[in-house]
C-alpha positions as CSV (number, residue, x, y, z in Angstrom):
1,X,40.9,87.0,13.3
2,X,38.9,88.0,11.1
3,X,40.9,90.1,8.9
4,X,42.8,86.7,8.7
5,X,39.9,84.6,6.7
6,X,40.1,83.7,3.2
7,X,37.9,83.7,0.6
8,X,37.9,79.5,0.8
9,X,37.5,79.0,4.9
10,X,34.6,82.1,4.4
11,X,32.7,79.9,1.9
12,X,32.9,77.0,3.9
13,X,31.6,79.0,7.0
14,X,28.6,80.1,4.9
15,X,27.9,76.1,3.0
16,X,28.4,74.6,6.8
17,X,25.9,77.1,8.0
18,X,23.6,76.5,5.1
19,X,23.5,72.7,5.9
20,X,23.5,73.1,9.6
21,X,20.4,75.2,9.4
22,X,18.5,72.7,6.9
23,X,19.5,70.0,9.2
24,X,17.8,71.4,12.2
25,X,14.4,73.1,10.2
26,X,14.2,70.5,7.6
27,X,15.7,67.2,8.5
28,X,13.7,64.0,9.8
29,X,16.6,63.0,11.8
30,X,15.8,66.2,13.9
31,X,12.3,66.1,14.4
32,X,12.6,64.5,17.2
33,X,14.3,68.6,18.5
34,X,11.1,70.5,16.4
35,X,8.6,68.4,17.8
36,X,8.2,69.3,20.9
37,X,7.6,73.0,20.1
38,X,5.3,72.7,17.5
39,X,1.4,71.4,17.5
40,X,-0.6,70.5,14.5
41,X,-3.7,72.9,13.6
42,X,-6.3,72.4,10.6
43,X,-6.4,75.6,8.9
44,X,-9.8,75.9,5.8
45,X,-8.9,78.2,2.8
46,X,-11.1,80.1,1.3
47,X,-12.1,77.3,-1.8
48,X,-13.2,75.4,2.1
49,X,-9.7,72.9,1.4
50,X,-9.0,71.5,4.9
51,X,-5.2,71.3,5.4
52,X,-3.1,70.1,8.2
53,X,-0.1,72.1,9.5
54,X,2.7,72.8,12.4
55,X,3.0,75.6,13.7
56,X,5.1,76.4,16.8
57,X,3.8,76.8,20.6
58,X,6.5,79.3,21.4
59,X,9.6,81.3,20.4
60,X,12.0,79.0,20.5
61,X,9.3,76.7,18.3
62,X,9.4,79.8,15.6
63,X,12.9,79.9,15.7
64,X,13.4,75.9,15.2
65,X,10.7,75.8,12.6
66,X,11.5,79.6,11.0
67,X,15.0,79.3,8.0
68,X,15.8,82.6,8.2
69,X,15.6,82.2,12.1
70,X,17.7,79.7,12.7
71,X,19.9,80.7,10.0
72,X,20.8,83.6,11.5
73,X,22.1,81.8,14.8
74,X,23.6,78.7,12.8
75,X,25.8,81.4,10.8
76,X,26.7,83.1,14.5
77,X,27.4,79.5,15.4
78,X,29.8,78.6,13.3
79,X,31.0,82.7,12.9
80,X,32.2,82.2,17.0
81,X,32.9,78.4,16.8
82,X,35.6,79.3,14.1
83,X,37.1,82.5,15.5
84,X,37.1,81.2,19.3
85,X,37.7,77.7,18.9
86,X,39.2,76.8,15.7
87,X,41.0,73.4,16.6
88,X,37.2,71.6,17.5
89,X,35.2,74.0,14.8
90,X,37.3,73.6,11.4
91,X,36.3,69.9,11.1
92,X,32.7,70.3,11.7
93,X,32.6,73.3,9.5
94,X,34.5,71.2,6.9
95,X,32.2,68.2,7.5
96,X,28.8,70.4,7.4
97,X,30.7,72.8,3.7
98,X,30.9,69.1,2.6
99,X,27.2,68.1,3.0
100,X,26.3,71.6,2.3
101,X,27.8,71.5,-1.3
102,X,26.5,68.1,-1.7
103,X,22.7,69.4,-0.9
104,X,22.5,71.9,-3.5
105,X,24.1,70.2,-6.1
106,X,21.6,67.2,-5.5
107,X,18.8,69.7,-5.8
108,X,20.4,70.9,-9.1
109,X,20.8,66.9,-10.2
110,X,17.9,66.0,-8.9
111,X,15.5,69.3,-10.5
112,X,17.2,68.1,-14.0
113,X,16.4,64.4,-13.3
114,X,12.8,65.4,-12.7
115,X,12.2,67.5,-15.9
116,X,14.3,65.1,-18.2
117,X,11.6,62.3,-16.9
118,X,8.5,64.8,-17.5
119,X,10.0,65.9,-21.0
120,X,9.9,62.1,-21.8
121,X,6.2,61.5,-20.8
122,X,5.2,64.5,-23.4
């Protein structure tokens, strides 16, 4: 099978897996999934700035909260969902190669917007 994958269905494997794992360690729709494994703890620097954070109760709240974590398993995800069950995985990974091109062009759109409005103020 996977001798079989071209270059096009192995980039949308990797864009899917990209926005899959931003949706589950970044996304607000999914908090509702992170927050039950992660508590809030006030951590002072050394300049005594008091700042707020999450950080995760367990393992599983390191590896919803963690990118490189959950990218790992969202890439095996898709890797077995497309080589076992095609037929159901193909239009998800489509869907997520969609909304994962979409993201980082929007971060290259919007990083451009930004300094084009800051060049203006100067």
């Amino acid at each position: 099978m996977i001798e079989e994958i071209n270059w096009l269905t192995y980039l949308m494997i990797i864009l899917a897996s990209y926005r899959f794992t931003h949706l589950i360690v970044f996304d607000k729709i999914t908090e509702f999934i992170r927050k039950p494994f992660l508590e809030k703890k006030t951590v002072k620097d050394k300049k005594g700035h008091i700042e707020s954070k999450e950080v995760p109760t367990s393992k599983f709240g390191y590896l919803l909260n963690c990118y490189w974590c959950a990218g790992v398993w969202s890439a095996i995800f898709m890797a077995i969902g497309y080589m076992y069950i095609p037929t159901i995985a193909l239009p998800i990974i489509f869907i997520f190669s969609i909304a994962g091109a979409q993201s980082i062009l929007e971060t290259f759109v919007g990083v451009g917007i930004k300094l084009v409005d800051y060049l203006k103020t100067k």
